[in-house]
PQR file of N, CA, C, O and H, with PARSE charges and radii, in Angstrom:
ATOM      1  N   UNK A   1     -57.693 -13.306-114.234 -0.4000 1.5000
ATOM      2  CA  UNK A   1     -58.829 -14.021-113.704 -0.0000 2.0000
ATOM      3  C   UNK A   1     -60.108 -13.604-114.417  0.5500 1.7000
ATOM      4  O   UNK A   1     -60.590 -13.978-115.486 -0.5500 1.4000
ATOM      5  N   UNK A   2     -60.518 -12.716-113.507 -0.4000 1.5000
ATOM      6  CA  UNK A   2     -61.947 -12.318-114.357 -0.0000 2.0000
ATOM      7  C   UNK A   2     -61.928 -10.592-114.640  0.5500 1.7000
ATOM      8  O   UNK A   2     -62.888  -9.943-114.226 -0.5500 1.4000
ATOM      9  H   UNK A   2     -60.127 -12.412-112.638  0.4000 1.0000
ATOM     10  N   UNK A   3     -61.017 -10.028-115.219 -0.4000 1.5000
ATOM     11  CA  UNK A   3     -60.540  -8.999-115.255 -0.0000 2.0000
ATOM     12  C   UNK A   3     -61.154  -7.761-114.792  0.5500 1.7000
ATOM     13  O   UNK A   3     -61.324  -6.717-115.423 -0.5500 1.4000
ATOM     14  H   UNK A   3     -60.237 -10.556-115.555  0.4000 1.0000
ATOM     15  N   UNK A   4     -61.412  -8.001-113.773 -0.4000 1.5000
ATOM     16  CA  UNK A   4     -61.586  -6.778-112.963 -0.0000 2.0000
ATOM     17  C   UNK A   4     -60.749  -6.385-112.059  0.5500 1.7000
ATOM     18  O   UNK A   4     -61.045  -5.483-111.276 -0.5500 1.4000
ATOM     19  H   UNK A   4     -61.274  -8.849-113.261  0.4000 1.0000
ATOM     20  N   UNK A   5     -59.485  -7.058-112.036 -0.4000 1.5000
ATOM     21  CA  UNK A   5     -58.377  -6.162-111.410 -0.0000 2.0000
ATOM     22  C   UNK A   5     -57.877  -6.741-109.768  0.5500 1.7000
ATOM     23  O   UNK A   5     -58.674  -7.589-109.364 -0.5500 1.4000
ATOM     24  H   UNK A   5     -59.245  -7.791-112.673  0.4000 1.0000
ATOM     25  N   UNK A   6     -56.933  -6.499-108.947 -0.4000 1.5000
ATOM     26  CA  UNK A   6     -57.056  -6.693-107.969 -0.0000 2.0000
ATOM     27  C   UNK A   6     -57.561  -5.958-106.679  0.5500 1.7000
ATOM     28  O   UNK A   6     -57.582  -4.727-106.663 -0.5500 1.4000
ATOM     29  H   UNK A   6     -56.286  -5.811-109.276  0.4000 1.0000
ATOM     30  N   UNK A   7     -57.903  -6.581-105.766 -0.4000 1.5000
ATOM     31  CA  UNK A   7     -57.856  -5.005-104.574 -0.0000 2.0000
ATOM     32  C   UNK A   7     -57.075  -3.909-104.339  0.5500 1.7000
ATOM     33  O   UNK A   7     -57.523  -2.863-103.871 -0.5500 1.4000
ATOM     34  H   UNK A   7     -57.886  -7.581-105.779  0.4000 1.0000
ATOM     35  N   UNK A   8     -56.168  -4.052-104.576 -0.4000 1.5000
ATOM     36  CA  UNK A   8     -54.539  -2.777-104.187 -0.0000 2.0000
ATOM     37  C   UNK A   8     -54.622  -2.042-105.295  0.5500 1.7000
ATOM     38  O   UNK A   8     -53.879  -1.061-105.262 -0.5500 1.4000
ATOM     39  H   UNK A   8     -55.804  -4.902-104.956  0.4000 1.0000
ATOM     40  N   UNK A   9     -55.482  -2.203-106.609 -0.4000 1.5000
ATOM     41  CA  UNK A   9     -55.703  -1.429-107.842 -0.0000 2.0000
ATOM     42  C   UNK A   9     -56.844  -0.441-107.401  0.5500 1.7000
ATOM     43  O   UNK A   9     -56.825   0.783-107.533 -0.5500 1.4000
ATOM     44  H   UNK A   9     -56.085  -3.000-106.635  0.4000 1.0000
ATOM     45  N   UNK A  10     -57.792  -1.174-106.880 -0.4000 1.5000
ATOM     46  CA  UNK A  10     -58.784  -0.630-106.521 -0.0000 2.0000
ATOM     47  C   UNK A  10     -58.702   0.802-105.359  0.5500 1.7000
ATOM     48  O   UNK A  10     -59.104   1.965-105.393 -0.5500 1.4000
ATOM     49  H   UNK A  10     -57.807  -2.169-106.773  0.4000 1.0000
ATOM     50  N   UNK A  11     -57.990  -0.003-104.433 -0.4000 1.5000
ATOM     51  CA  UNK A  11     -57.410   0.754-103.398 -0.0000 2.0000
ATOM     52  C   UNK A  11     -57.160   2.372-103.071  0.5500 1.7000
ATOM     53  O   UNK A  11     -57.532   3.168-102.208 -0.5500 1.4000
ATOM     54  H   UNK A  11     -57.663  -0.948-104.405  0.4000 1.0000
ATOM     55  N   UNK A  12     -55.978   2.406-104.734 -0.4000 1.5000
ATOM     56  CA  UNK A  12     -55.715   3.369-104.857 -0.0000 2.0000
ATOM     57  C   UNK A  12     -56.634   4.447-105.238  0.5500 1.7000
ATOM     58  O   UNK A  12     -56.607   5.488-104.581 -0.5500 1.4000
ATOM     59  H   UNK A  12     -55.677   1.759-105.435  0.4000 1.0000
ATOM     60  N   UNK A  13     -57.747   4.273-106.590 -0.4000 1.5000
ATOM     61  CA  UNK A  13     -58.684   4.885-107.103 -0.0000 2.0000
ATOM     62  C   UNK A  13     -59.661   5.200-105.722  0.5500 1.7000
ATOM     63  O   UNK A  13     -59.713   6.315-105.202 -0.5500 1.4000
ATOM     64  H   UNK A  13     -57.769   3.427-107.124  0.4000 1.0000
ATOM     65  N   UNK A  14     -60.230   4.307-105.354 -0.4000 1.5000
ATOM     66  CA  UNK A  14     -60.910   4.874-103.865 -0.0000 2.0000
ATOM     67  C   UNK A  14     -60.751   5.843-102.588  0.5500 1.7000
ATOM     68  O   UNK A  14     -61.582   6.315-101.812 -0.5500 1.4000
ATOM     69  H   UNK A  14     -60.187   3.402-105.776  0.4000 1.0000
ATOM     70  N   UNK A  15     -59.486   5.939-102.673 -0.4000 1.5000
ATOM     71  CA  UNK A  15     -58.723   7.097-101.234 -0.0000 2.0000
ATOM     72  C   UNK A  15     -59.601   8.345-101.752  0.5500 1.7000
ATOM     73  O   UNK A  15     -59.520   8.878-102.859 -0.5500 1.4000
ATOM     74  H   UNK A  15     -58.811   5.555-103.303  0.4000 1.0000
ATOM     75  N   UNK A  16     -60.387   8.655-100.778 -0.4000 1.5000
ATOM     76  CA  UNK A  16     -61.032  10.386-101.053 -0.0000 2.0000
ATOM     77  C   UNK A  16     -60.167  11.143-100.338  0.5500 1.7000
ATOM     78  O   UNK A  16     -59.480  10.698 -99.419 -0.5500 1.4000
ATOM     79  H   UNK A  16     -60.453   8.221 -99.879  0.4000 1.0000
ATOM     80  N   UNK A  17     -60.166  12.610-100.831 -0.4000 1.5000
ATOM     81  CA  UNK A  17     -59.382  13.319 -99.909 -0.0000 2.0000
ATOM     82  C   UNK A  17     -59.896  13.570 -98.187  0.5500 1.7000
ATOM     83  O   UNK A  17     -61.101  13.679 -97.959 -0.5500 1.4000
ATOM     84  H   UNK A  17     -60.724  12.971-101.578  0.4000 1.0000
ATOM     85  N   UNK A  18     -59.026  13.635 -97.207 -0.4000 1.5000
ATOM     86  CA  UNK A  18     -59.254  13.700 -96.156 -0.0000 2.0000
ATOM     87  C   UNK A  18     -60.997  14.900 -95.524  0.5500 1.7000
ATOM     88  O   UNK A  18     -61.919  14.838 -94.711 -0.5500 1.4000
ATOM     89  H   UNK A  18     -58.048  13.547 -97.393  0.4000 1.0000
ATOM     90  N   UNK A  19     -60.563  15.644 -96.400 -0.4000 1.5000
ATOM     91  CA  UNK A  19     -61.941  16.699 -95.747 -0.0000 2.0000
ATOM     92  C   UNK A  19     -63.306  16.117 -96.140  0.5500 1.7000
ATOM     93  O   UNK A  19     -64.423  16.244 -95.638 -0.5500 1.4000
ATOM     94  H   UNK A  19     -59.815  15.695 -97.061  0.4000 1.0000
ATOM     95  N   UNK A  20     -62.730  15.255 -97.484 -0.4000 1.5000
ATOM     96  CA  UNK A  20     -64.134  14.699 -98.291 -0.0000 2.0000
ATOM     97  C   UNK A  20     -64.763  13.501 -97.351  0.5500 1.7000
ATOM     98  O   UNK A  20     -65.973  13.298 -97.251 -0.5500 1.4000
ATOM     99  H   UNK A  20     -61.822  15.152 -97.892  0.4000 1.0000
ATOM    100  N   UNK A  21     -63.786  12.775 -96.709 -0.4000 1.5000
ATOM    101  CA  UNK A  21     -64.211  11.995 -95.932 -0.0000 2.0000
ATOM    102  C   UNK A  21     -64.723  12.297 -94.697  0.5500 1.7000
ATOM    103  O   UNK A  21     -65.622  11.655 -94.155 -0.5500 1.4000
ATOM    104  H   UNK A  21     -62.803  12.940 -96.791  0.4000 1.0000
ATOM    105  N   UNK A  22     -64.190  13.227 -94.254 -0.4000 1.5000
ATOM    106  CA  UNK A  22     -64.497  13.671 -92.988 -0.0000 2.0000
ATOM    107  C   UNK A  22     -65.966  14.786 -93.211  0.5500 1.7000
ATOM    108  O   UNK A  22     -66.712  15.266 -92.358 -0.5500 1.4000
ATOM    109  H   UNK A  22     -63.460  13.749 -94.694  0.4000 1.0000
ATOM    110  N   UNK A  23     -65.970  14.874 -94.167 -0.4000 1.5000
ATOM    111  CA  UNK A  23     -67.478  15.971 -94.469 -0.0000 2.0000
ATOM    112  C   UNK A  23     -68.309  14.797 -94.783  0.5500 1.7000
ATOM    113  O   UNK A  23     -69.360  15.363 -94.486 -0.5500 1.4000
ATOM    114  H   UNK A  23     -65.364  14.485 -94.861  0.4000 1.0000
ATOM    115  N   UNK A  24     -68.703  13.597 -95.149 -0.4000 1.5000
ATOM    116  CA  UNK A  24     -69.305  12.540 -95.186 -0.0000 2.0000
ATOM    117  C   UNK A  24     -69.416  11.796 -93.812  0.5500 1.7000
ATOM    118  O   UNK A  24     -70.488  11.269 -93.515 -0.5500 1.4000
ATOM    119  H   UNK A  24     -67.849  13.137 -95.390  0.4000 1.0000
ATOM    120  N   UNK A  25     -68.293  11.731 -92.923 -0.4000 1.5000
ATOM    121  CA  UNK A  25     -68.901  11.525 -91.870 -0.0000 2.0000
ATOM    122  C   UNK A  25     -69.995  12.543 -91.039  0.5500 1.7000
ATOM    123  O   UNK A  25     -70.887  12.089 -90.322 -0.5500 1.4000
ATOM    124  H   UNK A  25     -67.421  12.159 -93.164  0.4000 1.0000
ATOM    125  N   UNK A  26     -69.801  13.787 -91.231 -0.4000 1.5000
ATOM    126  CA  UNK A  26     -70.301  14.626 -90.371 -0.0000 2.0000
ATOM    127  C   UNK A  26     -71.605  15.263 -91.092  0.5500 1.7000
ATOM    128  O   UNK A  26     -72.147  16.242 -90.579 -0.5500 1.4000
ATOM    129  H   UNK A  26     -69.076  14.156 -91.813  0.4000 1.0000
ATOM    130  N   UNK A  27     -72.112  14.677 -92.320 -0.4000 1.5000
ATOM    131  CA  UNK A  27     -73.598  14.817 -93.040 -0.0000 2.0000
ATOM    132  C   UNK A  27     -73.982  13.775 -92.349  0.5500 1.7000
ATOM    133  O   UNK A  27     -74.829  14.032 -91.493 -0.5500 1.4000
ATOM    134  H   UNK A  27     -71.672  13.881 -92.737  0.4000 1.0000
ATOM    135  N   UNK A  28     -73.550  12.375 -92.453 -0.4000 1.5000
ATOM    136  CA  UNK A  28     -74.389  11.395 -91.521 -0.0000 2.0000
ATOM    137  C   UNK A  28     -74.510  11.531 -90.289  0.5500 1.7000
ATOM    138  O   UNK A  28     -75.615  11.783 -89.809 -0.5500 1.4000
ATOM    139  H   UNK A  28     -72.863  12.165 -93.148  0.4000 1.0000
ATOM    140  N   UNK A  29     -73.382  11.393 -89.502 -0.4000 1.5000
ATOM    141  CA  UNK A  29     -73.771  11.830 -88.314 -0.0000 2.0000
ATOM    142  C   UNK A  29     -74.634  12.508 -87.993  0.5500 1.7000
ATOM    143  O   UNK A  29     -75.359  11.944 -87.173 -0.5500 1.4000
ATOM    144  H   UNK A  29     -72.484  11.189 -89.891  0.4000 1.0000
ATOM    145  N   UNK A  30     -75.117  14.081 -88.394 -0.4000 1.5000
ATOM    146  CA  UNK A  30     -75.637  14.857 -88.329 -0.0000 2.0000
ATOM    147  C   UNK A  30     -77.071  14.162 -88.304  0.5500 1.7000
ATOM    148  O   UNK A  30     -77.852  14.173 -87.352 -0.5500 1.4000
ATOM    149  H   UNK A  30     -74.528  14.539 -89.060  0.4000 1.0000
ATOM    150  N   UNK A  31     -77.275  13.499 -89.660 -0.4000 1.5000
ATOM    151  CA  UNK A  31     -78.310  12.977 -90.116 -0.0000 2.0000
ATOM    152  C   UNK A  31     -79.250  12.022 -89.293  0.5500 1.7000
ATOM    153  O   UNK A  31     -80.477  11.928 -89.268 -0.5500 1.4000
ATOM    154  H   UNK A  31     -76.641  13.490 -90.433  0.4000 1.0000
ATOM    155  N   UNK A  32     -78.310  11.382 -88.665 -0.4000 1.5000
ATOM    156  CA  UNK A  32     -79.147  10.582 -87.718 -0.0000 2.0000
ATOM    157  C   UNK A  32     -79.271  11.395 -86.368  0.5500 1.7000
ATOM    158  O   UNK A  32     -80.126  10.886 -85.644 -0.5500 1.4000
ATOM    159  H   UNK A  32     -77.313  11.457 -88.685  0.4000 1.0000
ATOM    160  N   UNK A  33     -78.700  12.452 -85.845 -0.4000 1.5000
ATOM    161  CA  UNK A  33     -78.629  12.966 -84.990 -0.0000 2.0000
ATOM    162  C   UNK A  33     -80.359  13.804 -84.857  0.5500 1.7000
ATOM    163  O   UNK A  33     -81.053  13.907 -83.845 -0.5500 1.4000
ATOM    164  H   UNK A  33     -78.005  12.866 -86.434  0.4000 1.0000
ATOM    165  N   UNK A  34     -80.683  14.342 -86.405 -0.4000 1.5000
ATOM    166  CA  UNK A  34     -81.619  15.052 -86.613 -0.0000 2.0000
ATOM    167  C   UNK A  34     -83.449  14.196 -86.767  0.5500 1.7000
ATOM    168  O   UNK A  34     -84.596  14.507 -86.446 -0.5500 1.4000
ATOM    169  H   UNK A  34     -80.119  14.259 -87.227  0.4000 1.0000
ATOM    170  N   UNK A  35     -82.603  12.746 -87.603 -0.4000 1.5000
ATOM    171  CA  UNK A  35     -83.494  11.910 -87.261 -0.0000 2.0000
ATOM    172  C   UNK A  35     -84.362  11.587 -85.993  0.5500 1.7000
ATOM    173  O   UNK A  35     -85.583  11.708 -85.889 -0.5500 1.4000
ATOM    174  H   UNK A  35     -81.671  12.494 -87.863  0.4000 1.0000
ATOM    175  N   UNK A  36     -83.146  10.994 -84.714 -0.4000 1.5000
ATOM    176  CA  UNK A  36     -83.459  10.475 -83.678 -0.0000 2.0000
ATOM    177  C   UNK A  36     -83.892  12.078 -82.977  0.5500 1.7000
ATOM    178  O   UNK A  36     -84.438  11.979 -81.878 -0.5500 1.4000
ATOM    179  H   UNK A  36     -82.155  10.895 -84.798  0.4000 1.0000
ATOM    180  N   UNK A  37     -83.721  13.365 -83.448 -0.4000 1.5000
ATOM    181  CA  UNK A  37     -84.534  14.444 -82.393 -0.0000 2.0000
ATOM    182  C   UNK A  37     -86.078  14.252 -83.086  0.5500 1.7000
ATOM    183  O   UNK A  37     -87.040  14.422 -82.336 -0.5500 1.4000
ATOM    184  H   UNK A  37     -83.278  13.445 -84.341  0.4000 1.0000
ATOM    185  N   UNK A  38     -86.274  13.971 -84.219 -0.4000 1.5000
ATOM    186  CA  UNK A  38     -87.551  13.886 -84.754 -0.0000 2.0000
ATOM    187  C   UNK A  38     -88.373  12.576 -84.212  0.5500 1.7000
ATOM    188  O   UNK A  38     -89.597  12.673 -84.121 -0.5500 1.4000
ATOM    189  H   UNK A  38     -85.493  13.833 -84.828  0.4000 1.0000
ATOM    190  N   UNK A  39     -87.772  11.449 -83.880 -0.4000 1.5000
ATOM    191  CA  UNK A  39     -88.774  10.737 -83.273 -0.0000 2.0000
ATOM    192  C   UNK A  39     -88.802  10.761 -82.064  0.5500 1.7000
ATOM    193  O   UNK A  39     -89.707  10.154 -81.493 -0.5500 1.4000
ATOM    194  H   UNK A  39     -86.778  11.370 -83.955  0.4000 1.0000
ATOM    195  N   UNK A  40     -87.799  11.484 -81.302 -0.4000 1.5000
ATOM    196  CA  UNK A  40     -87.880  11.717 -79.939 -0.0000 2.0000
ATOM    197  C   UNK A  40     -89.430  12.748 -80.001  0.5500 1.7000
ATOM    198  O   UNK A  40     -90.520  12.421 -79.532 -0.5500 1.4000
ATOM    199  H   UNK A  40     -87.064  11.977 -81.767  0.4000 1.0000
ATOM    200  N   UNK A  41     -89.240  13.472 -80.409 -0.4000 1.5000
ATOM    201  CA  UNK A  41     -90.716  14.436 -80.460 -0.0000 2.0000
ATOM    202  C   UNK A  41     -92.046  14.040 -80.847  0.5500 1.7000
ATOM    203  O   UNK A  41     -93.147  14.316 -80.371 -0.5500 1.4000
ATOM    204  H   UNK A  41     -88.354  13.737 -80.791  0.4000 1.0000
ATOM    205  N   UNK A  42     -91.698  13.350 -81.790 -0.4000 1.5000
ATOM    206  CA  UNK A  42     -93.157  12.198 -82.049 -0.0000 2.0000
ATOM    207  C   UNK A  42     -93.581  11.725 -81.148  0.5500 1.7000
ATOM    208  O   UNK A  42     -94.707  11.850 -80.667 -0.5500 1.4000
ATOM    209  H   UNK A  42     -90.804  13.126 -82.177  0.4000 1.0000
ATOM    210  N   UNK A  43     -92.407  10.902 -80.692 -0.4000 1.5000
ATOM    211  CA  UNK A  43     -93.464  10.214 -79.954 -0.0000 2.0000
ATOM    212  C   UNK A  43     -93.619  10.477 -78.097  0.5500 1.7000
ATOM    213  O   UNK A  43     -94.277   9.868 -77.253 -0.5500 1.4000
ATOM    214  H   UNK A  43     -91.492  10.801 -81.083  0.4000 1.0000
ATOM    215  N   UNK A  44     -92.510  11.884 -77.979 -0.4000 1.5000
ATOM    216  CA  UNK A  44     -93.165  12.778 -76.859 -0.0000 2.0000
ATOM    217  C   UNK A  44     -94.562  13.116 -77.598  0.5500 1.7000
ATOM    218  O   UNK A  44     -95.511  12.418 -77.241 -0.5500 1.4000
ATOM    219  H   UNK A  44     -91.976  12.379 -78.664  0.4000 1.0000
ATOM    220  N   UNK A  45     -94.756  13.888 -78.373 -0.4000 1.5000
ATOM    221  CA  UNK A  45     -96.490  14.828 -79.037 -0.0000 2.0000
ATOM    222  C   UNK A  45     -97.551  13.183 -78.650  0.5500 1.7000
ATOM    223  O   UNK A  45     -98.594  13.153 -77.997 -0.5500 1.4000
ATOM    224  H   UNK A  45     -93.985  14.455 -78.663  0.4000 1.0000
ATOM    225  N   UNK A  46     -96.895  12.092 -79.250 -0.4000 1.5000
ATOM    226  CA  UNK A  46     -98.218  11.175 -79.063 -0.0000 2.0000
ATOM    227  C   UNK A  46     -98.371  10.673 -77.515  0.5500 1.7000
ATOM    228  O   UNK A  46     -99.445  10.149 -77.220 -0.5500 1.4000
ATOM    229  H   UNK A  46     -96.048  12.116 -79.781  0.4000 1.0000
ATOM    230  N   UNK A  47     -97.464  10.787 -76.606 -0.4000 1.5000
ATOM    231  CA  UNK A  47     -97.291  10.614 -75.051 -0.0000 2.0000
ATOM    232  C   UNK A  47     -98.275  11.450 -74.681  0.5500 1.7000
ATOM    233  O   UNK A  47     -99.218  11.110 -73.966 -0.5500 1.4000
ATOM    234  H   UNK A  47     -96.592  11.213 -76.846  0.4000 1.0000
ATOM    235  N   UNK A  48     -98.105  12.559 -75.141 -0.4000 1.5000
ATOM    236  CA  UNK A  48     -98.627  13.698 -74.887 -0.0000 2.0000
ATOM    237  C   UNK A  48     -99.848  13.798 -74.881  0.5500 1.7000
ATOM    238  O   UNK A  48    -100.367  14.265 -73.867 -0.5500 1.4000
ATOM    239  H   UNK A  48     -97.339  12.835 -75.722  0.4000 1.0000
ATOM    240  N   UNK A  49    -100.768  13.355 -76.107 -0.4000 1.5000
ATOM    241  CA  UNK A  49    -101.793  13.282 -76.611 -0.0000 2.0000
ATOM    242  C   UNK A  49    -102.307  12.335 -76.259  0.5500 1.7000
ATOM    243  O   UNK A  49    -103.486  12.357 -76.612 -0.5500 1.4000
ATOM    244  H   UNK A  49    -100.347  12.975 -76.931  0.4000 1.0000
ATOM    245  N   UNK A  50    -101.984  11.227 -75.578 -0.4000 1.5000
ATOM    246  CA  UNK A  50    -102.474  10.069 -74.877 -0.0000 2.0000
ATOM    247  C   UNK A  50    -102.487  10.385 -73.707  0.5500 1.7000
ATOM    248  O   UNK A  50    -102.992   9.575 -72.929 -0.5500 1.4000
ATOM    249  H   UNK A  50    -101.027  11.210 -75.291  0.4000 1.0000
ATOM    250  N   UNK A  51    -101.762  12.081 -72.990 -0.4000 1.5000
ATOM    251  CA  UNK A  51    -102.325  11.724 -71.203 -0.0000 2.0000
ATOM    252  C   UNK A  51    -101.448  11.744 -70.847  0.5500 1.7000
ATOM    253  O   UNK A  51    -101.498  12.396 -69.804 -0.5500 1.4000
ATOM    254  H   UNK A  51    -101.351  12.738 -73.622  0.4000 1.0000
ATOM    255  N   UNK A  52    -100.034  11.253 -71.122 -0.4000 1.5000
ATOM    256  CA  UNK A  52     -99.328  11.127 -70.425 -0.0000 2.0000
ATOM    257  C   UNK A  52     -98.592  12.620 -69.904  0.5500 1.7000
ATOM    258  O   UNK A  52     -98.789  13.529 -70.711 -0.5500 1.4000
ATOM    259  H   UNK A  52     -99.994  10.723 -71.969  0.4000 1.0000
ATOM    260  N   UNK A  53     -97.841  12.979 -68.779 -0.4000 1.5000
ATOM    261  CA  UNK A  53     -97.430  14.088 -68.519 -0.0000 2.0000
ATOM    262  C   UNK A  53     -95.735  14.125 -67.993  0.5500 1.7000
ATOM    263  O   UNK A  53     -95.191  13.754 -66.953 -0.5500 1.4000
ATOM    264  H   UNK A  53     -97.681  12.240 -68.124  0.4000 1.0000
ATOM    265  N   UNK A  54     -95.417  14.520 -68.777 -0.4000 1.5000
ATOM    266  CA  UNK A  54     -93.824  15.014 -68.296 -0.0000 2.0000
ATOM    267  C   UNK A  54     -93.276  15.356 -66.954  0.5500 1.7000
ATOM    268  O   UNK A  54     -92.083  15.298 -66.659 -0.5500 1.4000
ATOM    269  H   UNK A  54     -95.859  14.821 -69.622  0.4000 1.0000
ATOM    270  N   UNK A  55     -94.471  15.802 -65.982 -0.4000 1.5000
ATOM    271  CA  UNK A  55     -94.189  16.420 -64.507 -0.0000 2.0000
ATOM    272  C   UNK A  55     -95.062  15.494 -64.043  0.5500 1.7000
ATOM    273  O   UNK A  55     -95.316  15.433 -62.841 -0.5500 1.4000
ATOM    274  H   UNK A  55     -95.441  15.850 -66.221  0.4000 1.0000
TER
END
């Protein structure tokens, strides 16, 4: 066709090893985990700074 091969060629070259995948899930995960504590705090500090009170 247009010689780039089929999917099941592809397939094979793509399989990462199991830890590699599983250490890529758990940098992202992480990542957004660390994200969403950082805007949780933002925008507690600007709550904050506007008056608003936690108690």
């Amino acid at each position: 066709m247009n010689g780039k091969g089929s999917l099941s060629e592809h397939e094979g070259e793509a399989k990462k090893p199991l830890w590699q995948r599983l250490g890529w899930l758990v940098v992202i995960w992480s990542g957004s985990v660390l994200v969403l504590f950082v805007f949780a705090m933002l925008l507690r500090m600007f709550m904050t700074a506007a008056g608003m009170k936690t108690h």
